[in-house]
VOBA-1610 file (N, C-alpha, C; in pm, whole numbers, padded with zeros to 5 digits, always signed):
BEGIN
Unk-00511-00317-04337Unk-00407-00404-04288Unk-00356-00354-04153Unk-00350-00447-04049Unk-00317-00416-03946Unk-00141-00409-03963Unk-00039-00335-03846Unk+00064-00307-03830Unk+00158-00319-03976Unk+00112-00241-04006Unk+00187-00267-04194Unk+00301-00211-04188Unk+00393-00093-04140Unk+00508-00096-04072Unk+00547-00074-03920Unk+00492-00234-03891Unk+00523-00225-03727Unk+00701-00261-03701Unk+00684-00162-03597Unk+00880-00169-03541Unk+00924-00142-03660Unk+00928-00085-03758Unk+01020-00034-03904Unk+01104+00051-03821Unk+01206+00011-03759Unk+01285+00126-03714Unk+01376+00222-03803Unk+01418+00215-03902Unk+01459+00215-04007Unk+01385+00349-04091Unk+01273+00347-04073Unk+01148+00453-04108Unk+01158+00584-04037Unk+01244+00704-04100Unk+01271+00831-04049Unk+01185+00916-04117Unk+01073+00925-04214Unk+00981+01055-04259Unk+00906+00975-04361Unk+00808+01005-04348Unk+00638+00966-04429Unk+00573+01100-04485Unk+00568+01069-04579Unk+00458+01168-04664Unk+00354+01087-04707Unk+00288+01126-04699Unk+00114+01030-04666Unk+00108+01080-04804Unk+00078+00975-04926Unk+00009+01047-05041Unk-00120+01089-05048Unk-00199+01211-05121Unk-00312+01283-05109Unk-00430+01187-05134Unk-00392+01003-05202Unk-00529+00947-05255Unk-00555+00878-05095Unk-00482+00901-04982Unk-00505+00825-04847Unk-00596+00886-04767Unk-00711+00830-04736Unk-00810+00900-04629Unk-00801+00879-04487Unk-00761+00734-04445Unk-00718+00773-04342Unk-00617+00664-04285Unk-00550+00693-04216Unk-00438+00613-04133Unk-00485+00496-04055Unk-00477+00363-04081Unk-00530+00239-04061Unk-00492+00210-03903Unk-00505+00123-03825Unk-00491+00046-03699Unk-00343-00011-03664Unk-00279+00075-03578Unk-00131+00014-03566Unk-00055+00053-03692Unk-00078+00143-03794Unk-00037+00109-03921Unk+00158+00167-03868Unk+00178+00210-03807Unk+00330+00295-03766Unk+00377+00221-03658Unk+00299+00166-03570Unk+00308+00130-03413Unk+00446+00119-03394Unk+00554+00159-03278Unk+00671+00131-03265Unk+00778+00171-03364Unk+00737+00233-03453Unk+00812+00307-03588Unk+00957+00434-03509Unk+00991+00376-03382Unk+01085+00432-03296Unk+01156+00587-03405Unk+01222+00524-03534Unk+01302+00602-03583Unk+01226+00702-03655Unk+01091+00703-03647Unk+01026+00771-03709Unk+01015+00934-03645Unk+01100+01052-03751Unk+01119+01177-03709Unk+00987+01256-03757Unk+00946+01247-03882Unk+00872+01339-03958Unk+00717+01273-04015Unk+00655+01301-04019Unk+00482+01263-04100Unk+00448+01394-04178Unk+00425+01392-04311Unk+00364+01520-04323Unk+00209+01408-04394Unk+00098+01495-04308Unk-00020+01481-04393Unk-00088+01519-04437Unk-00164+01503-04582Unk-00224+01582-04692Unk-00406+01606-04606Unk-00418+01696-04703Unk-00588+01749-04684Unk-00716+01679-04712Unk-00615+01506-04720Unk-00706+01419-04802Unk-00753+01341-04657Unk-00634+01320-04542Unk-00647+01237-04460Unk-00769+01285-04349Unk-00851+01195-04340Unk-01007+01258-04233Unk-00995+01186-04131Unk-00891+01071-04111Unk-00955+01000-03958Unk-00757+00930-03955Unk-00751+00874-03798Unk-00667+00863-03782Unk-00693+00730-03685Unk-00659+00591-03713Unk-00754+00505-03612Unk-00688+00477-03524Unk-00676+00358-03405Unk-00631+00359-03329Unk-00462+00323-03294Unk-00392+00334-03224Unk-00237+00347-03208Unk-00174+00345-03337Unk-00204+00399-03412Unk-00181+00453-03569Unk+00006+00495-03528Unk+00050+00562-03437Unk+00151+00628-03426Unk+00237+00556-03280Unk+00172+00481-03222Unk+00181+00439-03082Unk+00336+00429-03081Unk+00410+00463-02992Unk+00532+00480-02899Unk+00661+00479-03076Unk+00576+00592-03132Unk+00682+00666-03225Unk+00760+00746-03135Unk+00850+00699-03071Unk+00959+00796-03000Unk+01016+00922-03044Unk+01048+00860-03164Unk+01114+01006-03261Unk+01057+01100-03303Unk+00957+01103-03283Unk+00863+01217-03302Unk+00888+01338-03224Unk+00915+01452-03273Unk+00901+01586-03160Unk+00809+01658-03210Unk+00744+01665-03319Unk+00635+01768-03411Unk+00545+01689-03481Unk+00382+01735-03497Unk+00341+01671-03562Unk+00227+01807-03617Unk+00157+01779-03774Unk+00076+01875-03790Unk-00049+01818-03807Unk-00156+01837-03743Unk-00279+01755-03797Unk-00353+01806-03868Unk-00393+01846-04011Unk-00475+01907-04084Unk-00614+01904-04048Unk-00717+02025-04146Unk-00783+02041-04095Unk-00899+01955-04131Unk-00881+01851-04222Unk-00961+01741-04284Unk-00966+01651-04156Unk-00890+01634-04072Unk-00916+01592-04002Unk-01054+01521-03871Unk-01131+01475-03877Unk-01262+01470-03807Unk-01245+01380-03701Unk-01153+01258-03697Unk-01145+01164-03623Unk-01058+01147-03535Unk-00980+01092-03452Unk-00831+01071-03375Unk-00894+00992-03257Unk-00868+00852-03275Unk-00899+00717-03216Unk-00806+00664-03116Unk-00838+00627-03011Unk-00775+00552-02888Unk-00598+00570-02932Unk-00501+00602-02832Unk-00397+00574-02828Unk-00305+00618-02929Unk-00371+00717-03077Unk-00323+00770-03182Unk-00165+00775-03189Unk-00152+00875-03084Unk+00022+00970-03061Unk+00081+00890-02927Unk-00014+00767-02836Unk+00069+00763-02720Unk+00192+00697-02750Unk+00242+00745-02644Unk+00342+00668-02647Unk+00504+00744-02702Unk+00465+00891-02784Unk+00545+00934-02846Unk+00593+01016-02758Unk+00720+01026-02649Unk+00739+01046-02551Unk+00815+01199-02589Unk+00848+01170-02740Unk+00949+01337-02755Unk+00864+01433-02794Unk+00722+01406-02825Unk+00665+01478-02946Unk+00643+01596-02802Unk+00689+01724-02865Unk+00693+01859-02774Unk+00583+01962-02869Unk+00549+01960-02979Unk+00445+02039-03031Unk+00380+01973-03124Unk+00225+01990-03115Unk+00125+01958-03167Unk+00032+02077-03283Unk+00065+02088-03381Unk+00035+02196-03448Unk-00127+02142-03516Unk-00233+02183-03453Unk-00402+02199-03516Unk-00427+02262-03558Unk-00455+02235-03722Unk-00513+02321-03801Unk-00651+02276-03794Unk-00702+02220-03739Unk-00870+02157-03707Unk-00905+02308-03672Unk-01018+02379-03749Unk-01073+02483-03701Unk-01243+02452-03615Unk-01308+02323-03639Unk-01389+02275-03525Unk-01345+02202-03471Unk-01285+02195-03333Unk-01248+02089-03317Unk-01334+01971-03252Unk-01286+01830-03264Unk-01381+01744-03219Unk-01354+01665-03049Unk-01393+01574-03035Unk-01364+01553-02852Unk-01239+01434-02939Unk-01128+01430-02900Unk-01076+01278-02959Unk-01091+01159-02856Unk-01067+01048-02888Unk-01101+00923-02827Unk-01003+00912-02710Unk-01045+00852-02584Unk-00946+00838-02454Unk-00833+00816-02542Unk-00712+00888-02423Unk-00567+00843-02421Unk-00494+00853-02548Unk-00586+00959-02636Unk-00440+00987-02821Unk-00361+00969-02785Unk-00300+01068-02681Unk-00194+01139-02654Unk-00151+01122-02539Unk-00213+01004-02461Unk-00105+00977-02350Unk+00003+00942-02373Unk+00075+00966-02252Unk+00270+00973-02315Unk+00366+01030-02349Unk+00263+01159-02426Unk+00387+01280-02501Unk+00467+01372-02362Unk+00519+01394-02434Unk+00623+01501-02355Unk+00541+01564-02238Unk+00556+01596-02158Unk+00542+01692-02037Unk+00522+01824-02102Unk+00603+01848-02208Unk+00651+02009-02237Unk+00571+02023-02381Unk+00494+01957-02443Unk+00401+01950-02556Unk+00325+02069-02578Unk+00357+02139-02675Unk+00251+02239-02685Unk+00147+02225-02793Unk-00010+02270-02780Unk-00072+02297-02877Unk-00085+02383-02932Unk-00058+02401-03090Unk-00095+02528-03128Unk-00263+02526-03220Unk-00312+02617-03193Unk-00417+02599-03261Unk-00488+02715-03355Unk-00605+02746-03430Unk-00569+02810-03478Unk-00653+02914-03393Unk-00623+03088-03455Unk-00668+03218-03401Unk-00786+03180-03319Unk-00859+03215-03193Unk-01009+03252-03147Unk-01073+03104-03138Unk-01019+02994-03147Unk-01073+02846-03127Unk-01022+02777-02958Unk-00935+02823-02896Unk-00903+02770-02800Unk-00999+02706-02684Unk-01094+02808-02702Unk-01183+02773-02593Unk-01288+02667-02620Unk-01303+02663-02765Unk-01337+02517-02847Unk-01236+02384-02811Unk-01134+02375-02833Unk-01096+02289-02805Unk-01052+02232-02645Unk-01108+02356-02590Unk-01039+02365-02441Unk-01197+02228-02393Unk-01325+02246-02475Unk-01469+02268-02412Unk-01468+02089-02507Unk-01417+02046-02571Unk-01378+01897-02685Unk-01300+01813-02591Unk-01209+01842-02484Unk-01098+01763-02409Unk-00960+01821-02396Unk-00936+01933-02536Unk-00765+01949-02561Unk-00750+02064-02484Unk-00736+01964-02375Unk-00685+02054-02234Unk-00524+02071-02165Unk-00518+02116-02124Unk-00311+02160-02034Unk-00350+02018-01955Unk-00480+01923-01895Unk-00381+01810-01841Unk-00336+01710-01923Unk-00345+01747-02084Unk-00257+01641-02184Unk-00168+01727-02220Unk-00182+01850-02253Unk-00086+01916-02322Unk-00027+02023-02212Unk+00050+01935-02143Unk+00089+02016-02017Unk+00198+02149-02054Unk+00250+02154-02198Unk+00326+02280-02188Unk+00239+02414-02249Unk+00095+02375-02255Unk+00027+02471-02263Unk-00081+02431-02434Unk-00158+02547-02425Unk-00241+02584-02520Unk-00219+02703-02581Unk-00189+02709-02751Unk-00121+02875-02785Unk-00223+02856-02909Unk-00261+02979-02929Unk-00335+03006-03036Unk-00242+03079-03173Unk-00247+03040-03287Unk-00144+03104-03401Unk-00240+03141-03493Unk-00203+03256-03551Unk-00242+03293-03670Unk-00170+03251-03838Unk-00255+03179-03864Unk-00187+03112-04014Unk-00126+03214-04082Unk-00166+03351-04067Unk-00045+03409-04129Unk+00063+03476-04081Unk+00059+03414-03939Unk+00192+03502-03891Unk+00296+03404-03919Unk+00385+03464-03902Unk+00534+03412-03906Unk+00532+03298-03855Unk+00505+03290-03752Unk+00502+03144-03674Unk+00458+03021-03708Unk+00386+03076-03767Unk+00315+02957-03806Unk+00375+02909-03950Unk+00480+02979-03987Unk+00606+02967-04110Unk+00666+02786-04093Unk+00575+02678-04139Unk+00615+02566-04116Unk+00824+02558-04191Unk+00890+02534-04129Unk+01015+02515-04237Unk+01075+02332-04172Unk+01169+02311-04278Unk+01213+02194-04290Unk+01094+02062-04204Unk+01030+02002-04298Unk+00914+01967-04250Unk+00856+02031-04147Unk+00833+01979-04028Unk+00703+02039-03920Unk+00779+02162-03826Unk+00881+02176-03867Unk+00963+02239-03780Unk+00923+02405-03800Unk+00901+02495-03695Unk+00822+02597-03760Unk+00916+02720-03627Unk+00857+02801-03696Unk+00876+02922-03597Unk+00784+02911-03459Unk+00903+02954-03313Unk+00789+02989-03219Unk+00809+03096-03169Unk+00899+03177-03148Unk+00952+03341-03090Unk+01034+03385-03186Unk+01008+03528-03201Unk+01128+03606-03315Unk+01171+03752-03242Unk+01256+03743-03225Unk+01375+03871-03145Unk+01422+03957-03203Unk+01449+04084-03194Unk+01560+04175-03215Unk+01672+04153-03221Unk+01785+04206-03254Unk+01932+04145-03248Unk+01934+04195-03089Unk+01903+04252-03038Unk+01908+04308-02898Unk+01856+04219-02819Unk+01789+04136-02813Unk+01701+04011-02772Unk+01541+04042-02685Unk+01522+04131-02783Unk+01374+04209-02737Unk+01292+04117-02789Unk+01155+04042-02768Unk+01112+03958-02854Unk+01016+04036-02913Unk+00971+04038-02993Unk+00830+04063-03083Unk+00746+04000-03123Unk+00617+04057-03090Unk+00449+04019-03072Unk+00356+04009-03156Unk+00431+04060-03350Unk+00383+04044-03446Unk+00527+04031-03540Unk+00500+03971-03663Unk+00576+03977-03760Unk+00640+04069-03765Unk+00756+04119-03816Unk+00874+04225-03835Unk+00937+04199-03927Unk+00972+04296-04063Unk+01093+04287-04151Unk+01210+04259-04064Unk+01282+04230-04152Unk+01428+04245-04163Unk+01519+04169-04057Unk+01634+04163-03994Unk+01684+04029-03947Unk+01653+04011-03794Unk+01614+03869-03791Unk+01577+03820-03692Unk+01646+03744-03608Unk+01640+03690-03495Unk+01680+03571-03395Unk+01560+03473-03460Unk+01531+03390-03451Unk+01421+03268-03424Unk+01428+03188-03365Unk+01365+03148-03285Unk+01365+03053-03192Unk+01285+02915-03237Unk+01337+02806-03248Unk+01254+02735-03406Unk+01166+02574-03220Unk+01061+02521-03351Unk+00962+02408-03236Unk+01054+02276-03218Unk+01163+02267-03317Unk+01291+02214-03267Unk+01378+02213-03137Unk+01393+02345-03091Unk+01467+02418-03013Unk+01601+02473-03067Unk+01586+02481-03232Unk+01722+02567-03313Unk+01673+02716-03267Unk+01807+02747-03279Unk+01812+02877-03309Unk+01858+02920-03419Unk+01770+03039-03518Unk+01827+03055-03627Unk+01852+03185-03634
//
C-alpha cells in the first residue's frame, strides 16, 4: 500500500513489529511529528521515500538485516543529526536516501568497516558531520530511551575518556542531553 500513514502528523514513535520485512513506498512520507522508529532484525529493505521529510526525526538505527535503502529513504528529514549502522557489509544505497538531513549528521558505524562504507557511497559529502566508527560494546554505543545513545563520557573534571570507565560520569547523549 502506497502512503499508508501519509502526513499522520499526529504519529510520534513506531515500533516496526518483527513479522515486517520491509518498509513499503511512501509508507511514513511527511509523518512531520514523527520522533522515534525502532526496527526489528526482521526488516531487509527499506523502499523508496519510506521516511521522506520526517522532520522530527534526529536519530535513526538501521539494523543489520538490512540489504536495501531505495531512492529518497531519510530525505527530507532535515533534524535527523545521527545515523547509527549496524550494517556490517555495507551496500551502495540508491541516489539521494539521505538528501536533506542535517548538515551536522553523523554516521556511526560499526568497529574496522568505515572504509567499506566510505568505498559503497557513505561518504562526509552526505554525512557532513562526519564518519565514526563504534564498538557494540562500548558504552557508546549504550542505545537509551529509544535511539538516543551515548556519544562522549567525562570525568567530573571534564577530562573526556577514550574507553569505557566505572563509576560516575558526565555523558554527553546523540540528543545533545547532558546526563
Amino acid at each position: 500500500m502506497l502512503n499508508i500513514f501519509y502526513e499522520c502528523t499526529g504519529l510520534t514513535s513506531i515500533t516496526i513489529p518483527n513479522s515486517v520485512i520491509g518498509i513499503g513506498v511512501e509508507a511514513f512520507i511527511f509523518c512531520r511529528g514523527l520522533t522515534s522508529i525502532t526496527f526489528p532484525n526482521s526488516v531487509t529493505y527499506i523502499t523508496e521515500s519510506a521516511f521522506y521529510g520526517c522532520t522530527g526525526l534526529t536519530s535513526i538505527t538501521i539494523p543489520n538485516s538490512v540489504t536495501r535503502i531505495q531512492d529518497h529513504v531519510f530525505a527530507g528529514c532535515k533534524s535527523l543529526t545521527s545515523v547509527i549502522s549496524e550494517i556490517e557489509i555495507p551496500f551502495a544505497f540508491e541516489e539521494d536516501a539521505f538528501d536533506g538531513i542535517s548538515d551536522d549528521c553523523i554516521l556511526y558505524v560499526p568497529m574496522g568497516t568505515r572504509d567499506a562504507y566510505i568505498s559503497q557511497g557513505w561518504t562526509e559529502e552526505v554525512f557532513k558531520g562526519g564518519i565514526v566508527e563504534m564498538d557494540p560494546n562500548d558504552i557508546k554505543m549504550a542505545k537509551q530511551d529509544g535511539n538516543t545513545f551515548v556519544i562522549d563520557s567525562y570525568d567530573l573534571q571534564g577530562r573526556k575518556f577514550n574507553a569505557s570507565q566505572h563509576g560516575v560520569q558526565i555523558l554527553r547523549m546523540s540528543d545533545g542531553a547532558v546526563k
